[in-house]
N, CA, C and O atoms as CSV, one atom per row, in Angstrom:
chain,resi,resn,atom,element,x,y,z
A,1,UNK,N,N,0.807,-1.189,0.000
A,1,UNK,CA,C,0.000,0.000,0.000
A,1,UNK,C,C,0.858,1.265,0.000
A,1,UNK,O,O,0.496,2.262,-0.626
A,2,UNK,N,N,2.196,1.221,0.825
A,2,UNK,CA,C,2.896,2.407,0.871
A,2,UNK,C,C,3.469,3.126,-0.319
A,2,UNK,O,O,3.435,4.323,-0.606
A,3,UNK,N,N,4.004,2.099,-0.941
A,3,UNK,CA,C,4.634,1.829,-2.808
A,3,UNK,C,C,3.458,2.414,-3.526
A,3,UNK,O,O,3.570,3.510,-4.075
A,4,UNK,N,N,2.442,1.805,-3.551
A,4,UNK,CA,C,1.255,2.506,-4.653
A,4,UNK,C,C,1.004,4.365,-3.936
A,4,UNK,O,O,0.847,5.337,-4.675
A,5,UNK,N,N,1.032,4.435,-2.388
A,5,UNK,CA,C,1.088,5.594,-2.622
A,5,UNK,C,C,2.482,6.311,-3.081
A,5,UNK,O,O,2.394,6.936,-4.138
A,6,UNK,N,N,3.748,6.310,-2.442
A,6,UNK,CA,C,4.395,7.230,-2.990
A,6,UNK,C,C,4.455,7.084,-4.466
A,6,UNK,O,O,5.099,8.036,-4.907
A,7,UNK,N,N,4.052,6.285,-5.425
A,7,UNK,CA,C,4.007,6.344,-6.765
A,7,UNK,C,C,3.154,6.994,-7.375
A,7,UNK,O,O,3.180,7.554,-8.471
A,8,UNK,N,N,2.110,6.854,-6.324
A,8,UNK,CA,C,0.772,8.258,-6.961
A,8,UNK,C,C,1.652,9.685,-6.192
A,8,UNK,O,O,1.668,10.708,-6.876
A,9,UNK,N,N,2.134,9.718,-5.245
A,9,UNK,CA,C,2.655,11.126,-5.185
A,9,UNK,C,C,3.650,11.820,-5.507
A,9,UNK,O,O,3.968,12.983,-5.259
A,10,UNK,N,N,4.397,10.514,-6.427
A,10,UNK,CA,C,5.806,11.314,-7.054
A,10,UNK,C,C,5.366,12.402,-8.043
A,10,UNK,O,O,5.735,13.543,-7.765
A,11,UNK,N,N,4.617,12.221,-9.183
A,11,UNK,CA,C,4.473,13.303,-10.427
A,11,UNK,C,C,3.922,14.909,-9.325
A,11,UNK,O,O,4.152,16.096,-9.560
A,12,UNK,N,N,3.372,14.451,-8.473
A,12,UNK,CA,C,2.817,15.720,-7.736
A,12,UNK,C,C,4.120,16.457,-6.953
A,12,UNK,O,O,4.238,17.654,-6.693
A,13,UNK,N,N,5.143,15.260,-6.634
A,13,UNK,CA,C,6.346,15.747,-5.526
A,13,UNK,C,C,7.274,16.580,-6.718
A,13,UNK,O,O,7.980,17.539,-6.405
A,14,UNK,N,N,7.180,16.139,-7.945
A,14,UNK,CA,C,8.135,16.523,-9.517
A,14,UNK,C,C,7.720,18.016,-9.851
A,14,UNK,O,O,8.560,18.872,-10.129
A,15,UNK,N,N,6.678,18.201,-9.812
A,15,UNK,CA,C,5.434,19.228,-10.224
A,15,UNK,C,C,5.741,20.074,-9.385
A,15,UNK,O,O,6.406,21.031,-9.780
A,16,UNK,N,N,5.364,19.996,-7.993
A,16,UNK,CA,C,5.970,20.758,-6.854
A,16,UNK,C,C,7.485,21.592,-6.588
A,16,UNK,O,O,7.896,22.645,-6.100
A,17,UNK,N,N,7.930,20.507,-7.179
A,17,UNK,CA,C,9.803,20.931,-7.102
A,17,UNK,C,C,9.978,22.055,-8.244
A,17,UNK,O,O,9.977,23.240,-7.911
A,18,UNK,N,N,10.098,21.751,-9.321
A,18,UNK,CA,C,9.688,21.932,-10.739
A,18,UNK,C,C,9.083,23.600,-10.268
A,18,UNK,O,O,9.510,24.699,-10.624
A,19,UNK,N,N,8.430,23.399,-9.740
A,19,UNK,CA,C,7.650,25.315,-10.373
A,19,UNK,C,C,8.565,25.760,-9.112
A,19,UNK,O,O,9.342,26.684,-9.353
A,20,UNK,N,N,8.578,25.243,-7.836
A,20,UNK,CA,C,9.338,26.166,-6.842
A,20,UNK,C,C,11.144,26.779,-7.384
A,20,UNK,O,O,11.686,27.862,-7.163
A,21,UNK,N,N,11.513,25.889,-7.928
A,21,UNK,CA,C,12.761,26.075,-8.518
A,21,UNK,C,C,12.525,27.080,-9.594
A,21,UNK,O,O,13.034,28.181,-9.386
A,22,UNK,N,N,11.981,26.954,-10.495
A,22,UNK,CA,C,10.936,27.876,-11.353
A,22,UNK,C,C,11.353,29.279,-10.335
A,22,UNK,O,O,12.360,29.987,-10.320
A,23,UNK,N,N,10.585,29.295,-9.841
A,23,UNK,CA,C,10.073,30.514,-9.019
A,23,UNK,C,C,11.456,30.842,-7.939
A,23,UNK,O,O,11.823,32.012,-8.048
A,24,UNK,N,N,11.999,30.296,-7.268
A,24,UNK,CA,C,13.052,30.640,-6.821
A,24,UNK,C,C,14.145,31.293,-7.575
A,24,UNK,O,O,14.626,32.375,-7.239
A,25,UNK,N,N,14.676,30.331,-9.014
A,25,UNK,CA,C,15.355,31.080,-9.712
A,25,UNK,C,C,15.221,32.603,-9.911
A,25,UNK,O,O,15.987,33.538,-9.679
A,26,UNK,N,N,13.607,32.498,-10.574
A,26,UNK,CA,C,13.187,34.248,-10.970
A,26,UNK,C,C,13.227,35.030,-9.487
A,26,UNK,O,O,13.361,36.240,-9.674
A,27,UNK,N,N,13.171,34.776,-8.459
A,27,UNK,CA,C,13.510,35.405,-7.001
A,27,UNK,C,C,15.017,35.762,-6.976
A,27,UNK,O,O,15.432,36.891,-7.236
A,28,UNK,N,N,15.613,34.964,-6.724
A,28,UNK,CA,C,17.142,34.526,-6.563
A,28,UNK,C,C,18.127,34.897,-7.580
A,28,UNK,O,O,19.093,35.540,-7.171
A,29,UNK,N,N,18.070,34.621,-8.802
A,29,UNK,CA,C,18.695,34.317,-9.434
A,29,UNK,C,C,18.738,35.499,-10.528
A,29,UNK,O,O,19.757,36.135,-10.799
A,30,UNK,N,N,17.376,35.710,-11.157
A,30,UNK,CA,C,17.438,36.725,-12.255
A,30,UNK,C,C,17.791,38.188,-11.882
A,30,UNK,O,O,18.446,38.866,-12.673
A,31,UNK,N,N,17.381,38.678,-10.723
A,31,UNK,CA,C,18.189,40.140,-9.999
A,31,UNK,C,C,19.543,39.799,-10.038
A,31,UNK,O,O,20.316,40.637,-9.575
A,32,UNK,N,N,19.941,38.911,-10.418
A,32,UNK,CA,C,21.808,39.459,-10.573
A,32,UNK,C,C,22.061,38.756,-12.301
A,32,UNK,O,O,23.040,38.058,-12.567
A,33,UNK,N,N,21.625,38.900,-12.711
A,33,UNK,CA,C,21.613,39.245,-14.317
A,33,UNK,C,C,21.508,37.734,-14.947
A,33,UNK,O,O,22.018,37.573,-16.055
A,34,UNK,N,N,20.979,36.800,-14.409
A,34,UNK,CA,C,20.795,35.203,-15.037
A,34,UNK,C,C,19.783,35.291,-15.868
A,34,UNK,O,O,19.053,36.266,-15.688
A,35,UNK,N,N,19.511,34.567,-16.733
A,35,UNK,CA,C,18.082,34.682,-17.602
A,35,UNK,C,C,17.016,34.137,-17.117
A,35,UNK,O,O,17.283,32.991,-16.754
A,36,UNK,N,N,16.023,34.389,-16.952
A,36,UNK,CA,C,15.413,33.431,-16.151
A,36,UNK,C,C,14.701,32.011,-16.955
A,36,UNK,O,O,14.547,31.926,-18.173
A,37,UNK,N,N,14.375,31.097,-16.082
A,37,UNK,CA,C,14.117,29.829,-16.169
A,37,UNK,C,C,12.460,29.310,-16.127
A,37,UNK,O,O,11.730,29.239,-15.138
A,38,UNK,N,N,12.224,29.060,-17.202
A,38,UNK,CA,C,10.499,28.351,-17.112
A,38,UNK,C,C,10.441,27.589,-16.671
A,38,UNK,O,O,11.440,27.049,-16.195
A,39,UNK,N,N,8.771,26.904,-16.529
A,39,UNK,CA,C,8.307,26.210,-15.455
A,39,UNK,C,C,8.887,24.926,-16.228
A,39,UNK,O,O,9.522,24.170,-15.492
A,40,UNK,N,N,8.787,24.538,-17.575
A,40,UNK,CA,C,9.233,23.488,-18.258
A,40,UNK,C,C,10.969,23.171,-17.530
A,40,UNK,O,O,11.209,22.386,-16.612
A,41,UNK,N,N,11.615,23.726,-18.002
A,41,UNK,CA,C,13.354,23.976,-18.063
A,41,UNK,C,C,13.080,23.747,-16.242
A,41,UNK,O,O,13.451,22.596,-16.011
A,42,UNK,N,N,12.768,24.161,-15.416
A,42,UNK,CA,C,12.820,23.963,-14.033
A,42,UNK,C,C,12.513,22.664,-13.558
A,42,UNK,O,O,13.188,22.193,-12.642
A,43,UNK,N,N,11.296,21.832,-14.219
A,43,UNK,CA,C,10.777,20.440,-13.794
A,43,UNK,C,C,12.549,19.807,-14.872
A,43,UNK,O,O,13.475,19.308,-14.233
A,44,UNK,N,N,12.597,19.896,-15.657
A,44,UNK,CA,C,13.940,19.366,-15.878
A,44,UNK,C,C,15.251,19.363,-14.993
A,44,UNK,O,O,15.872,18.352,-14.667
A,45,UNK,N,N,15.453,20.201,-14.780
A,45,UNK,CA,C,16.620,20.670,-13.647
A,45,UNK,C,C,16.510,19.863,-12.630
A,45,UNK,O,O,17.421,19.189,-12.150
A,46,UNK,N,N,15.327,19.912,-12.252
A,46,UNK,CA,C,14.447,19.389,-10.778
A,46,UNK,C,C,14.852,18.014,-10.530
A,46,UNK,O,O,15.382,17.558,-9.516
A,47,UNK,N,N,14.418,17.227,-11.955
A,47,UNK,CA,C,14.670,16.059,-12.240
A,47,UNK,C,C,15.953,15.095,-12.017
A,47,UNK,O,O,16.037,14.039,-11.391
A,48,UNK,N,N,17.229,16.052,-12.976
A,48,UNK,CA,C,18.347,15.892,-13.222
A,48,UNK,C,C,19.047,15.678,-11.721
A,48,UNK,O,O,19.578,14.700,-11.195
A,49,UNK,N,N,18.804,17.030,-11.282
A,49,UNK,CA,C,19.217,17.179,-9.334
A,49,UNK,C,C,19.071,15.941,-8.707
A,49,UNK,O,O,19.964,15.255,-8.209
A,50,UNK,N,N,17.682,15.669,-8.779
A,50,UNK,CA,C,17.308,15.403,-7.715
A,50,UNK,C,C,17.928,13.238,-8.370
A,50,UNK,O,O,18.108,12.350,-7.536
A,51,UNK,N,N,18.075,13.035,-9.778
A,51,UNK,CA,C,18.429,11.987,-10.140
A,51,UNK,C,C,19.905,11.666,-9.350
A,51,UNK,O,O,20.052,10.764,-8.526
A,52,UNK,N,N,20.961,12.614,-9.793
A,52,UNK,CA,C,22.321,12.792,-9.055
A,52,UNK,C,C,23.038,12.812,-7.907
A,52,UNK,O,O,24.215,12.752,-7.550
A,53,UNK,N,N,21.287,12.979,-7.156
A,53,UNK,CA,C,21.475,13.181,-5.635
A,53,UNK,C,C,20.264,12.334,-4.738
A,53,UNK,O,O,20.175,12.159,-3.523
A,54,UNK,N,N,19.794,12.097,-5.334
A,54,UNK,CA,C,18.777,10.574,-4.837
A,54,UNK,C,C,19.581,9.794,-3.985
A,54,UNK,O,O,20.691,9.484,-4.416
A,55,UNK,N,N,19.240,9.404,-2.835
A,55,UNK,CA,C,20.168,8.371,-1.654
A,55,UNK,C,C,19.328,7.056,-1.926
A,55,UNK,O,O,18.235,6.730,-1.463
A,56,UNK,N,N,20.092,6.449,-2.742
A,56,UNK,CA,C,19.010,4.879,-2.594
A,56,UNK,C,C,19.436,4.050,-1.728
A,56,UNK,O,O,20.363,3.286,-1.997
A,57,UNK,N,N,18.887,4.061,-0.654
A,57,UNK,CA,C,18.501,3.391,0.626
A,57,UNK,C,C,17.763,2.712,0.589
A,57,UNK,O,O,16.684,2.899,0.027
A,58,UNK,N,N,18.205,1.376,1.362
A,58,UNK,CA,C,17.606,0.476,1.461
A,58,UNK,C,C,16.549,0.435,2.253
A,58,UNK,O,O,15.559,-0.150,1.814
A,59,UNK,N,N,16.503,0.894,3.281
A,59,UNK,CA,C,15.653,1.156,4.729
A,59,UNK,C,C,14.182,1.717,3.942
A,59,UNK,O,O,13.922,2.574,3.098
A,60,UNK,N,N,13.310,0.581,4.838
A,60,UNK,CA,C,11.987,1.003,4.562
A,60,UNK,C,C,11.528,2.503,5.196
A,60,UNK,O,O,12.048,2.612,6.306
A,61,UNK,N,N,10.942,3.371,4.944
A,61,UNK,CA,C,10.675,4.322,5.835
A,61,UNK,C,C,8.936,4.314,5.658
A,61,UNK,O,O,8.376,3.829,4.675
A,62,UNK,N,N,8.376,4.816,6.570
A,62,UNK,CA,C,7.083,5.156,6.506
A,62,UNK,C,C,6.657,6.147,5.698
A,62,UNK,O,O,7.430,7.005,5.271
A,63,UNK,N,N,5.088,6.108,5.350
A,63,UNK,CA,C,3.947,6.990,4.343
A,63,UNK,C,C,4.310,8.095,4.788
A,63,UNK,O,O,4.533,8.991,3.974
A,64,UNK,N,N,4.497,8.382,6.418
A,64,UNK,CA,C,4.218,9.727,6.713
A,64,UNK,C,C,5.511,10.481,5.946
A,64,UNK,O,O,5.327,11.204,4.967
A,65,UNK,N,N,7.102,10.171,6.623
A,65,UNK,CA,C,8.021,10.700,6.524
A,65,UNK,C,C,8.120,10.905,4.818
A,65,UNK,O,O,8.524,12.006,4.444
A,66,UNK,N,N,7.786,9.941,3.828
A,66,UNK,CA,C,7.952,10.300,2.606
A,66,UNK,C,C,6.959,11.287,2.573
A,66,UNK,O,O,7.480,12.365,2.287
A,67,UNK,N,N,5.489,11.397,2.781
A,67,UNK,CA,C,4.643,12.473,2.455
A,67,UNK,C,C,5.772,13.848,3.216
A,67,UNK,O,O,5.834,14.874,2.538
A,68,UNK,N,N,6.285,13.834,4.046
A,68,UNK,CA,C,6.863,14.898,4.617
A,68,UNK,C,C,8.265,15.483,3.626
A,68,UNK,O,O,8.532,16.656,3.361
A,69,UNK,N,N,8.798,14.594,3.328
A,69,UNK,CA,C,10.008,14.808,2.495
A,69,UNK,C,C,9.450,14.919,0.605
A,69,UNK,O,O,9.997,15.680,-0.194
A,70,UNK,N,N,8.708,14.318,0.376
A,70,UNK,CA,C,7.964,14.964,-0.448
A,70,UNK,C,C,6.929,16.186,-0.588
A,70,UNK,O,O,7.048,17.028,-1.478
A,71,UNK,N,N,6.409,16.196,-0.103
A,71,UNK,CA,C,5.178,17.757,-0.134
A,71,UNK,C,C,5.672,18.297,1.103
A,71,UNK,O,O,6.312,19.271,0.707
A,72,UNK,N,N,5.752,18.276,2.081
A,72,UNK,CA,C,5.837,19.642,3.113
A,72,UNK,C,C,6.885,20.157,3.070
A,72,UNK,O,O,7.051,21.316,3.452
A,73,UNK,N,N,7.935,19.328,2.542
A,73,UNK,CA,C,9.438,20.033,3.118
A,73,UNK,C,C,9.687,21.039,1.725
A,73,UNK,O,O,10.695,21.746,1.713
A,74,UNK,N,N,8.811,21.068,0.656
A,74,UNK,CA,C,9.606,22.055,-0.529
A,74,UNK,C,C,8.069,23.240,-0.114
A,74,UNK,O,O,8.112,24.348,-0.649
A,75,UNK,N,N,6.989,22.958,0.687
A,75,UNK,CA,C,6.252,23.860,1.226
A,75,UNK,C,C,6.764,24.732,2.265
A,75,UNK,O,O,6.432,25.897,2.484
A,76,UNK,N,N,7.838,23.831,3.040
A,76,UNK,CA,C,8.360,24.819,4.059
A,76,UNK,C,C,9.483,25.645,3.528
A,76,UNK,O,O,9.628,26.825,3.848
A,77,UNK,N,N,10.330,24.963,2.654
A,77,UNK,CA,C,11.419,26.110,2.163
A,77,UNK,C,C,10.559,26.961,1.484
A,77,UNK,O,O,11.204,27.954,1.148
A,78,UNK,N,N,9.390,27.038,1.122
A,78,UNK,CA,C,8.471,28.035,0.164
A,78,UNK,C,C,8.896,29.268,1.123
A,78,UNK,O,O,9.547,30.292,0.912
A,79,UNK,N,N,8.060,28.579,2.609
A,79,UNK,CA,C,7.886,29.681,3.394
A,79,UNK,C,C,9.130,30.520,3.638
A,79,UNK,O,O,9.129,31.745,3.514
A,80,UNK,N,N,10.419,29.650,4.066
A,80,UNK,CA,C,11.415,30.283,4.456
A,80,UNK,C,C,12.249,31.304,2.907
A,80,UNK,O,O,12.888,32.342,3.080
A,81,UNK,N,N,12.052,30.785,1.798
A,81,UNK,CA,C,12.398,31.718,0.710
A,81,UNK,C,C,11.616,33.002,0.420
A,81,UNK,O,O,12.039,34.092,0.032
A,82,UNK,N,N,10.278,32.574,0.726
A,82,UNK,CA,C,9.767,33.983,0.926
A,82,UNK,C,C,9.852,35.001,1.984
A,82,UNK,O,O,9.584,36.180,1.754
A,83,UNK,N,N,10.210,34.579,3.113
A,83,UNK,CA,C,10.627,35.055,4.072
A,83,UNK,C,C,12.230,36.496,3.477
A,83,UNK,O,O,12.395,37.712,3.571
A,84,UNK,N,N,13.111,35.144,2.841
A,84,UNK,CA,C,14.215,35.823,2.470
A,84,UNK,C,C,13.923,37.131,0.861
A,84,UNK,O,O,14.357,38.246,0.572
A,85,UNK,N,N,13.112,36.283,0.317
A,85,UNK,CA,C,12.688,37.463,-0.956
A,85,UNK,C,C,12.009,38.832,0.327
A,85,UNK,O,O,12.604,39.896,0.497
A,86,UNK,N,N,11.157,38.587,0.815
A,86,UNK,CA,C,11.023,40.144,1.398
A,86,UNK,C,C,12.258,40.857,1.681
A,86,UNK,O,O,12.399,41.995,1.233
A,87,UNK,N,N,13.030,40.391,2.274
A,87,UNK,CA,C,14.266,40.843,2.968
A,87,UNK,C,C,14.983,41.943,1.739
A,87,UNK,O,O,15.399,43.062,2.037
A,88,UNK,N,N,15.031,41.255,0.055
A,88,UNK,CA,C,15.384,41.762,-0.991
A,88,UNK,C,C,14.860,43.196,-1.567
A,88,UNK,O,O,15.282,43.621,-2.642
């Protein structure tokens, strides 16, 4: 049951990453003269990253902690990047 869910919540965890990176770049990145990056070109990036840097572990972990490391934790850096864009 755990497998069928995180497999229904990966394209949503991809999607998620994907526009925040998106959107961080144009925060972050384009005020010091980068071009900025679409939502397309960002779910790519997202991808690539996160392929290169994937820990494949063996250890079972629970629904919750993946729902947490998938959806809340790129919700909480939301918060804390916006935090830092005001600051800008």
């Amino acid at each position: 049951m755990a497998v069928l869910f995180i497999f229904l919540l990966l394209p949503v965890s991809i999607i998620i990453n994907g526009l925040l990176l998106s959107l961080f770049w144009d925060w972050f990145f384009v005020p010091l003269g980068v071009p900025s990056v679409g939502a397309a070109h960002a779910l790519g990036i997202s991808l690539i990253v996160t392929m290169l840097t994937y820990n494949y572990s063996k250890d079972e972990r629970e629904a919750s902690e993946v729902l947490l490391t998938m959806i809340v934790r790129p919700l909480y850096l939301l918060a804390f990047a916006a935090l830092f864009y005001s600051f800008m």
